[in-house]
N, C-alpha and C positions, 0 to 999 in steps of 0.2 A: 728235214727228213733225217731221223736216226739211223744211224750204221754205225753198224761195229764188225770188226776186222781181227780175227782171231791171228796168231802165230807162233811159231815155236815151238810147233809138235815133231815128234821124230820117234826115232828107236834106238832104244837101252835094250842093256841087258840089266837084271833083275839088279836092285841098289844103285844102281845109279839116278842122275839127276837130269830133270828138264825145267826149263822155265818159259811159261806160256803170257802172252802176251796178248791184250784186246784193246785195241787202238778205238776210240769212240769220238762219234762228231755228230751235229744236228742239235743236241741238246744241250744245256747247263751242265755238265760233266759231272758238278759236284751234288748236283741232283740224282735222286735215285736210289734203290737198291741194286746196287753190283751181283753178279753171283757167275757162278763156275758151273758146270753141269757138265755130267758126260753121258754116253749113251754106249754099252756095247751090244755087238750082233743080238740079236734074240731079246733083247732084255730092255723094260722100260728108263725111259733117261731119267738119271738122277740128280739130285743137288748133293754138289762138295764141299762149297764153299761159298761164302756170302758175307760180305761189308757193308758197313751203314754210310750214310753221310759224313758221318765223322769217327771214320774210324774204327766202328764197335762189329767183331765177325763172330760167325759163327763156322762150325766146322761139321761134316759127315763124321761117324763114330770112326768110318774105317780108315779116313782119312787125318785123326791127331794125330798132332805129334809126326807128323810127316810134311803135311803140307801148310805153306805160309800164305793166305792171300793180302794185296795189296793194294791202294790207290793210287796216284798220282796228279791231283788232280790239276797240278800245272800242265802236266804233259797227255790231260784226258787220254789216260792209260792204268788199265786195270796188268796183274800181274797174279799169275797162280806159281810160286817156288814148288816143285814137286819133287823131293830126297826118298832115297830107300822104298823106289819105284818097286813094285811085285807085278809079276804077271796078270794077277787082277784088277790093276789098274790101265789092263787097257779097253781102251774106249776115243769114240769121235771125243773131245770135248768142245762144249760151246760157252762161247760169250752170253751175258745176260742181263741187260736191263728193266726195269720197272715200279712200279708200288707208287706211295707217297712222294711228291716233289721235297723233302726233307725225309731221308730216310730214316730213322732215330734206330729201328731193330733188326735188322738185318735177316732175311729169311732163307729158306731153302724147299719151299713149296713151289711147283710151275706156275701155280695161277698169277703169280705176283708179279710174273715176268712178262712186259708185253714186245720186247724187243729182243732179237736173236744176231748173233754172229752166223757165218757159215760150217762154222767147228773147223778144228785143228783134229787131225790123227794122233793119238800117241801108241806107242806098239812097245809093251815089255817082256822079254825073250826071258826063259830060265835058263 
């Protein structure tokens, strides 16, 4: 059974940093497309962020150059670095597995994804 375990949301003020973390078990770890997604009030959930099997991401426009994401596949732990936070970055954010058992291209469409995290809060004040 997959699960994943979102952490490490909280509240900044606007520039500052968080780093979110998705702890995953049940499957191959290094299987899969990873990906980051958030969701706020009113507004349909979107892709931020997404890594291949090996390494290869891709990133939202509004999110370069801001945010790092990451594998570990020793420690089956995903990682979102989030710098120079703005207040429209806030949102639930969730964990996200699925696609290809060798991920080669990294996505950020929902359909790709057949497993979820419970999301993490993150909250940016101006």
């Amino acid at each position: 059974q997959v699960q994943l375990v979102e952490s490490g949301g909280g509240s900044v003020q606007a520039g500052g940093s968080l780093r979110l973390s998705c702890a995953a078990s049940g499957y191959r770890y290094s299987s899969y497309c990873m990906g980051w997604f958030r969701q706020a009030p009113g507004k349909e959930r979107e892709g931020v962020a997404s890594i291949g099997s090996y390494g290869s991401r891709i990133y939202a426009d509004s999110v370069k150059g801001r945010f790092t994401i990451s594998r570990d596949n020793g420690k089956n732990t995903l990682y979102l670095q989030m710098n120079s936070l703005k207040p429209e970055d806030t949102a639930m954010y969730y964990c996200a597995a699925g696609g290809p058992s060798v991920c080669l291209t990294p996505r950020l469409n929902l359909a790709t994804y057949n497993y979820w995290g419970q999301g993490t809060q993150v909250t940016v004040s101006s």
